[in-house]
N, C-alpha and C positions, 0 to 999 in steps of 0.2 A: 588670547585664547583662540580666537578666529581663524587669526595667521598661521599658528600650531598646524589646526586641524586642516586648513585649507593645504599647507605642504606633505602630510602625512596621506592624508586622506586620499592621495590618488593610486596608492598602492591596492587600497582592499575595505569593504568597509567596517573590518575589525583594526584598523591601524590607526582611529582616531578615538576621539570619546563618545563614549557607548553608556544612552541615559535610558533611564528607566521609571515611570509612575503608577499610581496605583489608585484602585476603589478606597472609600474609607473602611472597608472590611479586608481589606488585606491583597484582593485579585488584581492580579497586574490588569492595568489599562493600558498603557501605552510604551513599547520600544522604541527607539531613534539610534540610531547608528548614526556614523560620523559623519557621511553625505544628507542627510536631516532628512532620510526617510524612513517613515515610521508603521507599524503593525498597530493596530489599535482596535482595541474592543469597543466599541461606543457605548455599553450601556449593557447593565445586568439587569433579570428578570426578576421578581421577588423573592424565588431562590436561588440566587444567586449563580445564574445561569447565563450565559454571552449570548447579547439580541442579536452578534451578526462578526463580521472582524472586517475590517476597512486594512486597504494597504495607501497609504499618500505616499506621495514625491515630494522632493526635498524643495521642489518650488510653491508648495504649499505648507510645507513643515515651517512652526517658527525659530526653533532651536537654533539652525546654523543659517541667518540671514547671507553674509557673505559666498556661502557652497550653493544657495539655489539663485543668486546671480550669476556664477560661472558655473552654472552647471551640465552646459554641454561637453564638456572635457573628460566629467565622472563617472562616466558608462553605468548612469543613472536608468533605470528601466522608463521604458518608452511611452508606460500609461498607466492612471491610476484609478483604483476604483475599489470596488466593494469583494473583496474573498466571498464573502456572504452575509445576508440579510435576514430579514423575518424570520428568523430563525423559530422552529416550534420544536416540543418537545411533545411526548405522552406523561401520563400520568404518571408511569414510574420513572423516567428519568431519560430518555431515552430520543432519540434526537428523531424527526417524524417528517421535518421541511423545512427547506429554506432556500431563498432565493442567491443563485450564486451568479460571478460571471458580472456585478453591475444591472444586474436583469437581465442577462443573456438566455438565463438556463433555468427553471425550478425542479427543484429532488424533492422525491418524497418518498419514503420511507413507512412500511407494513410490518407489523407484528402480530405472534401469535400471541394463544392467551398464557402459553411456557417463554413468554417475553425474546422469542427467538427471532430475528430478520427473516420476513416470508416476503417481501418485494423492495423493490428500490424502483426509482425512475426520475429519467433525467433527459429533458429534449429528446433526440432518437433513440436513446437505450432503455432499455428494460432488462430486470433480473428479476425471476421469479426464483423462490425458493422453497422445498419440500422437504418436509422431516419425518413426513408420515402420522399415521396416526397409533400404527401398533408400539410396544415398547423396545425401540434401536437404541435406547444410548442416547437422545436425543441427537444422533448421525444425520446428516444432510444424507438424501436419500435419492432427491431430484432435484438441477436445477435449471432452466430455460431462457438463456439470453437471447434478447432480441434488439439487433439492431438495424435499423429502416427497418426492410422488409424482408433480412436474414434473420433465421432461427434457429437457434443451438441446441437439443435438450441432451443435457448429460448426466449419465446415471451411477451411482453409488452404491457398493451394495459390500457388506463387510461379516466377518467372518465371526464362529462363535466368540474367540476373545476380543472383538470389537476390532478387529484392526481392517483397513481393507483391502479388498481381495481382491476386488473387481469395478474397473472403470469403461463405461460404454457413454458412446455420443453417437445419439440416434433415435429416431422418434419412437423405433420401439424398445421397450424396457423388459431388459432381461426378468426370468423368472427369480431367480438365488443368485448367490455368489458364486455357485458351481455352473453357471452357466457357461459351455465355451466360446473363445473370439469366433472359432470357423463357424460358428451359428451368424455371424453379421457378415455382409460384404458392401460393396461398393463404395460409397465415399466414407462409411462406416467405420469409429473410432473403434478400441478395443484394447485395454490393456487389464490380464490377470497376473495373478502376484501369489505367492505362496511364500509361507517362512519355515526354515529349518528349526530342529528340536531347541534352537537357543536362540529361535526367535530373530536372526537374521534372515532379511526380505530377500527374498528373489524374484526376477519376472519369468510367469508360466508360458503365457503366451502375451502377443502382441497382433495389432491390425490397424496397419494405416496409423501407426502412434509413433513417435519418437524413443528409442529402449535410453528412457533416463536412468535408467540405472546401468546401462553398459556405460553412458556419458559420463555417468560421476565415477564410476569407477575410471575411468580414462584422465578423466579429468585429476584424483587424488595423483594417480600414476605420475601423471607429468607435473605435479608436484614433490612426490619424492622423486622421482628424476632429478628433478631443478636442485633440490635440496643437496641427494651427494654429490652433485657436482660442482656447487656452491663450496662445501667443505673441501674437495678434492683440489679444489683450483686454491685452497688457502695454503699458504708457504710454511711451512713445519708442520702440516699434516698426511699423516700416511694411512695407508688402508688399512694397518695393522691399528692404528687407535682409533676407529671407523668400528671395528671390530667386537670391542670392548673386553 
């Protein structure tokens, strides 16, 4: 079996045998791929929740002894360690901290009492989150990244059928979603949106933004570009059955 996997095994780590184990309640514990490196849960919570996920190397794995002898050859990954640890949850279910990285990094995670993400934070990032307190639809309204000592806040603001209308990156916050871009300048983000009677999007205006919706439409374009030209270039196809 060794021999098998040792000659297959250098192609990919789905070309050899692919093991798999489990809690006595049914949760997977542990994957192993054919180079004998594995994902593994180390351990559930009392309900039955993952303390953390460990990644090992196949020179620690026991499954395939002979692959972590020669395992310089296997374009095996370079280090192992912990996905994440001390994992915590909240009371409803909902994931709160955990130590990722080996101990590189701890995240921690904020809710509201509508069980909605109102912070995260992780070594130098931070993301603050706002939903407001009047009734939007539970819409993200405001949100404030910061990384070192850069600060992002960018604003939301959407329209009576909930959809949005209006995006700003700037620390001042528009009044409505009728608010216009020419009201912001300088490094000042700014994209408004509007939809016709059948509810296709359009952009009203734009500032200092990328027009993603000229891009995707560019983008479909040279997809059916590609498309009849693919057909055109096929031998017994004419424009006439292109046509239909």
């Amino acid at each position: 079996m060794d021999d098998l996997v040792v000659e297959t095994e250098r192609v990919s780590e789905w070309s050899g045998l692919t093991m798999y184990s489990y809690f006595d309640g049914g949760s997977l514990k542990r994957k192993t791929d054919a180079r004998g490196v594995y994902v593994e849960i180390p351990s559930l919570d009392a309900l039955k929740r993952p303390s953390g996920k460990n990644y090992v190397l196949g020179v620690n794995a026991p499954v395939f002894p002979k692959l972590a002898a020669s395992a310089t050859d296997r374009n095996l990954p370079k280090s192992a360690g912990a996905y994440a640890g001390s994992v915590g949850y909240t009371a409803g279910g909902a994931l709160s901290s955990l130590v990722g990285g080996g101990g590189a990094f701890t995240e921690a995670r904020g809710y509201n009492v509508r069980g909605q993400m109102t912070s995260v934070s992780a070594g130098g990032f931070s993301l603050g989150l706002d939903y407001g307190t009047s009734a939007n639809n539970r819409n993200l309204l405001m949100q404030t990244i910061t990384v070192g000592s850069s600060v992002y806040t960018q604003h939301y603001r959407y329209d009576a059928a909930n959809r949005l209308g209006l995006f700003v990156e700037s620390p001042t916050a528009p009044g409505s979603v009728s608010t216009p871009c020419s009201g912001y300048s300088g490094s000042a983000k700014c994209q408004k949106y509007g939809f016709d009677a059948f509810g296709n999007l359009w952009q009203a205006e734009k500032l200092n933004a990328v027009d993603m919706l000229a891009l995707g439409m560019a983008l479909i374009a040279g997809r059916i570009t590609g498309w009849l030209v693919w057909f055109m270039l096929m031998p017994g196809i004419s424009s006439s059955m292109l046509e239909g």
